[in-house]
C-alpha positions in Angstrom: -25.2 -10.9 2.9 -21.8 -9.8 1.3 -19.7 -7.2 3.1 -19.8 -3.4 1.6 -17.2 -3.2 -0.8 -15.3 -0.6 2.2 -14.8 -1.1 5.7 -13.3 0.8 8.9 -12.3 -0.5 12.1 -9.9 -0.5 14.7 -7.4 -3.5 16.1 -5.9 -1.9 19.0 -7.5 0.3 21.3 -6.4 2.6 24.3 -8.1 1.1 26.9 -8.1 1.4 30.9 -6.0 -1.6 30.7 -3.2 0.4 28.5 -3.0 -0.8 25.1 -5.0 -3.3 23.8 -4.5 -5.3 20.9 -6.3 -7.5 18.3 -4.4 -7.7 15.7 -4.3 -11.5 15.3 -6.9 -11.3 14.1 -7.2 -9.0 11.3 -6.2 -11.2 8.7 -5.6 -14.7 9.8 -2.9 -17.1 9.0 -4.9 -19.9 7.3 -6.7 -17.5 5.1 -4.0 -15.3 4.1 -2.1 -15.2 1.2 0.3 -12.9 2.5 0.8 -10.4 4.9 3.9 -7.7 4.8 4.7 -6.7 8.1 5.9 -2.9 8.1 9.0 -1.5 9.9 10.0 1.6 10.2 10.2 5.1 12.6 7.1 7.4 12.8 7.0 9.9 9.3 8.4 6.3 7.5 5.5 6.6 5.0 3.7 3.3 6.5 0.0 4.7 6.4 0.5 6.4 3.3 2.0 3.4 1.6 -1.0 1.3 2.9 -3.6 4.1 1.3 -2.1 4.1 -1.7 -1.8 0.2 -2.0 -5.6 0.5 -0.6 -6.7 2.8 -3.7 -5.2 0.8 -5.8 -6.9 -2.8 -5.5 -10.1 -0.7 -4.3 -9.9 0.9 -8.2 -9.9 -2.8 -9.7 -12.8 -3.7 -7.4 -11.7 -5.4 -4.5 -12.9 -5.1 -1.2 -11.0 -3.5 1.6 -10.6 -3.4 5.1 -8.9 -0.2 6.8 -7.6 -0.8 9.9 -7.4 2.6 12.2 -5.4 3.7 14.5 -6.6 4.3 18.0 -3.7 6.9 18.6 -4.4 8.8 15.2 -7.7 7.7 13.7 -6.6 9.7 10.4 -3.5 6.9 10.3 -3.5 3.3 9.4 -2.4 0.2 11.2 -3.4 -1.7 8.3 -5.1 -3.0 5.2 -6.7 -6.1 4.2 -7.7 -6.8 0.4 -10.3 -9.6 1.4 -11.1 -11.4 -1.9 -7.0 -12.1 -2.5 -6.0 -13.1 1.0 -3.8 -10.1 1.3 -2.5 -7.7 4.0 -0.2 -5.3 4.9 0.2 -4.5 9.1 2.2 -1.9 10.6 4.3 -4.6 12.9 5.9 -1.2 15.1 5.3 -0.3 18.4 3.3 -0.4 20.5 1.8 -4.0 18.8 4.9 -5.1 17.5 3.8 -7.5 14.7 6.3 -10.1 12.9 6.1 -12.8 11.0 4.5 -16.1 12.4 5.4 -18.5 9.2 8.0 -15.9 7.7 8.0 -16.2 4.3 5.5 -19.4 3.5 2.7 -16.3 4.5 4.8 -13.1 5.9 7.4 -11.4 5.5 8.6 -7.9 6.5 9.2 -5.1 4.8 11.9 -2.0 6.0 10.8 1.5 5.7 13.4 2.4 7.6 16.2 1.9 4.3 14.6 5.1 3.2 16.4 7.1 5.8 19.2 8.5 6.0 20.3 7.6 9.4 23.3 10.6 9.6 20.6 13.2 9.6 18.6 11.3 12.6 21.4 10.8 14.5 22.4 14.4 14.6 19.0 14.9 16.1 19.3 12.3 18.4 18.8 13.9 21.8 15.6 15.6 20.7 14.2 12.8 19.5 14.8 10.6 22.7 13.1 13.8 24.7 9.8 13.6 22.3 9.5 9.9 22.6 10.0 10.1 26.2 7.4 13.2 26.6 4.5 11.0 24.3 5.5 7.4 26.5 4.6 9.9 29.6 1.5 11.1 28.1 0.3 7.8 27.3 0.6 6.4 30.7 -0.6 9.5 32.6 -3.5 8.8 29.6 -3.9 5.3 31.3 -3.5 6.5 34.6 -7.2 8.8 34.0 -8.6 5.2 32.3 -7.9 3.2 35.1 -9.2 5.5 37.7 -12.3 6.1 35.6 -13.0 2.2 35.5 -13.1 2.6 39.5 -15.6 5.0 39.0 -17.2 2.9 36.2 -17.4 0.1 38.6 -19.2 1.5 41.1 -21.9 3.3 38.7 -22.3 -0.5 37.7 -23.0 -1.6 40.7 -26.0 0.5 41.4 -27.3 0.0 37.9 -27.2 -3.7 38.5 -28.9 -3.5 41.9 -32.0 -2.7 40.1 -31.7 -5.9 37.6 -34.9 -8.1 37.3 -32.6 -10.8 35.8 -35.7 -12.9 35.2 -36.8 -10.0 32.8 -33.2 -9.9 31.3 -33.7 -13.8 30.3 -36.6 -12.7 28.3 -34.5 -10.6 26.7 -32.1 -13.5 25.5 -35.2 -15.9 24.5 -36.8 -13.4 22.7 -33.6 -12.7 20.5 -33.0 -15.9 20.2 -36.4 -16.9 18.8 -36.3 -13.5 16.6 -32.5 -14.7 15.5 -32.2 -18.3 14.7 -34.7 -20.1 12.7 -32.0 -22.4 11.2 -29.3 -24.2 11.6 -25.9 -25.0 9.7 -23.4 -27.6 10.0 -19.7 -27.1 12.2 -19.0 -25.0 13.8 -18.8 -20.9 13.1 -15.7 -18.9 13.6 -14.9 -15.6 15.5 -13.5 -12.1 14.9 -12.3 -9.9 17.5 -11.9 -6.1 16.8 -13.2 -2.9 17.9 -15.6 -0.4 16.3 -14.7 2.3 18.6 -12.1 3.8 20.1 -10.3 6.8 22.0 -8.2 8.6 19.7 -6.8 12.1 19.8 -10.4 13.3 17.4 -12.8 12.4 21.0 -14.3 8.8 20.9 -14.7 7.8 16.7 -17.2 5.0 16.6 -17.6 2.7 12.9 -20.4 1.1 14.0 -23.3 2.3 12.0 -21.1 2.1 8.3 -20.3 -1.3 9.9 -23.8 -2.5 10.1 -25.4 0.0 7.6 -26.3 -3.1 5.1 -27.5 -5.5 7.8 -31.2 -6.3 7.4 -31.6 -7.1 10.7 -30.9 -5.1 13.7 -31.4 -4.9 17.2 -30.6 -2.7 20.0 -29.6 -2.7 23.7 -29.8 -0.1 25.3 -28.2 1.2 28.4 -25.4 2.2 31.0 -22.9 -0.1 32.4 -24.2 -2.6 34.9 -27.2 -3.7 32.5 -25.8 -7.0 31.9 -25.2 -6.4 27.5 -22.1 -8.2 27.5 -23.5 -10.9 29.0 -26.7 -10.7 26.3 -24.4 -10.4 23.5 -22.1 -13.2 24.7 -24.9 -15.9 25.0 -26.5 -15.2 21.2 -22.8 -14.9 19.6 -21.6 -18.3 21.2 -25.1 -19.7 20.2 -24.9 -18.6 16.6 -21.2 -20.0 16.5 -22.9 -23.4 17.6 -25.5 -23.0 14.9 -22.4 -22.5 12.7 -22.5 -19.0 11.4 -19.2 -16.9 11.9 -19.5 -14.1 14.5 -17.9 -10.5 14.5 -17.8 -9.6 18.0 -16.7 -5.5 18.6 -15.2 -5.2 22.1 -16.0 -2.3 24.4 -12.8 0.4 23.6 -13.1 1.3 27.8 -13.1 -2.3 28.7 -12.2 -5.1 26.7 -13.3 -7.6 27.9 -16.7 -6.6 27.4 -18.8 -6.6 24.0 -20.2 -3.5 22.4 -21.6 -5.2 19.4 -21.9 -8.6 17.6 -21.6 -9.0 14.1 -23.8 -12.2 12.5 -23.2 -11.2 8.9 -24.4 -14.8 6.7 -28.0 -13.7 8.5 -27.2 -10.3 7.9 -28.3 -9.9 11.8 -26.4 -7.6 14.0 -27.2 -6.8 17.9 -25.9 -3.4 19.2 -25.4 -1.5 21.8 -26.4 2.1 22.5 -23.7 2.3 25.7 -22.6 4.9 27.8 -19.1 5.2 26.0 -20.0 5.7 22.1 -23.4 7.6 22.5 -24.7 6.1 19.3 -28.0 5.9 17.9 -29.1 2.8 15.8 -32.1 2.1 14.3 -33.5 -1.2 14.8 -35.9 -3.4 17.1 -34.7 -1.9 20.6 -34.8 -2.8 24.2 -34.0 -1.0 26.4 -32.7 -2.5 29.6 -34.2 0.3 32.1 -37.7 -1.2 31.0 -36.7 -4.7 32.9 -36.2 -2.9 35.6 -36.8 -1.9 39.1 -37.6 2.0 39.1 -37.6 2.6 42.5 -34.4 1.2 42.8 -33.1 3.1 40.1 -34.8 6.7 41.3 -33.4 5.9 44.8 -29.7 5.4 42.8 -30.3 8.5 40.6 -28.2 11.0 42.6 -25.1 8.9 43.1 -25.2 7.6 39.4 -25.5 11.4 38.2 -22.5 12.1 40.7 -20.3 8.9 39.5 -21.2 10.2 35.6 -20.0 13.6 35.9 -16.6 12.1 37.5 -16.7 9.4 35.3 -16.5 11.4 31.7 -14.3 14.5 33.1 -11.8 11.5 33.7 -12.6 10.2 30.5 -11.8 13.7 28.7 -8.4 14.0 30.5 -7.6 11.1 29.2 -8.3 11.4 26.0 -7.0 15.7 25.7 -3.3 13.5 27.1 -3.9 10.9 24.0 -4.4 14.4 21.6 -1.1 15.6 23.2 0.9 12.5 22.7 -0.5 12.9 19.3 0.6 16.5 19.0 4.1 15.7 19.8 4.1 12.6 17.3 3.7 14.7 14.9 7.0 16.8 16.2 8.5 13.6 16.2 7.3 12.4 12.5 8.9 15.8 11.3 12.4 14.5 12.1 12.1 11.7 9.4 9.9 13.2 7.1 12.9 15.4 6.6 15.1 12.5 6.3 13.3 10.7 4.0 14.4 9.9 0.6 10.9 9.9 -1.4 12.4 8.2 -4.5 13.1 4.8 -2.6 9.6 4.8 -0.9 7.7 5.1 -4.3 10.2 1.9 -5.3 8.6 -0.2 -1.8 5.2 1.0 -3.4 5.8 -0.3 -7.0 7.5 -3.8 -5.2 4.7 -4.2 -3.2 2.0 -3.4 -6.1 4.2 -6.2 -7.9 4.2 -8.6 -5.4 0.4 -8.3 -4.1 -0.4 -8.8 -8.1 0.8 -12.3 -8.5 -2.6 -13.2 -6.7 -4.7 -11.8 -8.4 -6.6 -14.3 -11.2 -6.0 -14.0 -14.5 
């Protein structure tokens, strides 16, 4: 299969770990052209310069890649135009991007000589109280995270008390057969990304526009502690042994674990429907409370109710302390908005236009 002409992810993530970041691999060194690597204060005109750059290779029929971000899902972190080998990243913090081979592939680009710097400076001490007041949202935001995984952890645990983990094999076999009926030669690459995130709009999941052209589709389904990750894990390293490059979307909660896997030369895709998104996919399902033991689980049913409840009020401070750091971003984006000089940012746009041309073929 060929990727939809459009697609919507996210590179970073605010996880219980803090922020979490993939952004090595949206557009990697060896199969990129080039990649501008933005600088520049909040209110720079990054995301809108990305859009617009974005609209513009989408309206001569190239495929893009929009890279959200976790903190404002309405915001870019960046673009990739995939057929040229092109990319633009927002290189501030907090994933500070620069240049690994500067010039040969990337370079950066300053927003921040649109500015005029006199007009910041008399601000200066609200500014510094802003960022400080969205730094302290953010962590007390981690804070909730990491005392929801505790909670998290434990719900686990009883889930996984009620495993049949000779049932969950079958599981494995049966996708495997289902799965792979050939074979190609090498070995296949990986992807790491996420589909879903928290962001200051709830948790915004990509997943079903991400798999909406896959022909085929299957589906785990369950809480945390129903060994998915460790499913998803064993078919993507075997389809990467079998040679076909593998897309795997980490969890946004934990990262280390796998929401989905992405097999796209098949056009085969194994989901999850998880505690964390609450997404629905159609597909061939399985759902991981058929493999096992009921009693178990009906004996656990009160203490898992009790550890959910805890688990998503946690999970919804969090996330109302992302929407206020958010909120006060915006205050902060006001600053330079107002001293931003509008007529040097549409000259970045027409350099870059200029530059990301020369690659495309005549």
């Amino acid at each position: 299969m060929t990727y939809p002409k459009e697609r919507h992810l996210f590179p970073g993530g605010n996880t219980y770990k803090g922020f979490f970041s993939f952004y090595k691999y949206i557009l990697t060194q060896k199969d990129a052209n080039r990649i501008i690597c933005m600088k520049g204060g909040p209110g720079t005109g990054k995301s809108s310069l990305m859009k617009k750059v974005a609209a513009h290779f989408k309206n001569k029929g190239y495929s893009i890649e929009y890279h959200h971000c976790s903190s404002d899902n309405n915001s870019l972190d960046g673009i990739v135009i995939k057929e040229l080998g092109l990319a633009i990243l927002d290189g501030t913090s907090p994933h500070m991007v620069d240049p690994i081979h500067p010039g040969a592939v990337d370079e950066i680009l300053n927003m921040g000589i649109a500015l005029d710097t006199d007009a910041l400076s008399s601000n200066k001490g609200n500014i510094m109280n802003i960022c400080k007041d969205i730094s302290n949202n953010f962590q007390r935001a981690y804070t909730f995270l990491s005392s929801a995984k505790s909670i998290h952890d434990d719900w686990s645990r009883l889930n996984s008390s009620a495993l049949e983990y000779s049932k969950i094999i079958t599981i494995s076999e049966s996708l495997k057969e289902e799965i792979f009926n050939k074979q190609k030669p090498g070995f296949g690459d990986e992807r790491h990304l996420f589909a879903t995130a928290f962001t200051p709009n709830g948790i915004i999941t990509f997943a079903n526009d991400l798999t909406n052209e896959f022909k085929h589709k299957f589906v785990l389904k369950g809480g945390p502690g129903f060994s998915k990750t460790t499913i998803l894990l064993e078919i993507g390293k075997l389809a990467q042994k079998k040679g076909y490059f593998v897309e795997y979307m980490h969890d946004p909660f934990i990262p280390e674990r796998i929401e989905h896997i992405l097999i796209p030369e098949i056009s085969t895709c194994v989901l999850t429907e998880n505690e964390i998104s609450q997404t629905s996919f159609n597909g061939k399902l399985y759902n991981i409370e058929d493999f096992c033991n009921t009693s178990i689980l009906s004996r656990n049913k009160e203490d898992i109710n009790y550890n959910k409840k805890v688990f998503y009020d946690l999970i919804n401070k969090a996330i109302f302390l992302i929407s206020e750091a958010h909120r006060l971003h915006d205050d902060l984006e006001s600053y330079y908005i107002n001293s931003i000089d509008f007529k040097i940012l549409d000259n970045i746009y027409e350099d870059v236009i200029q530059k990301f041309e020369k690659y495309v073929p005549l």
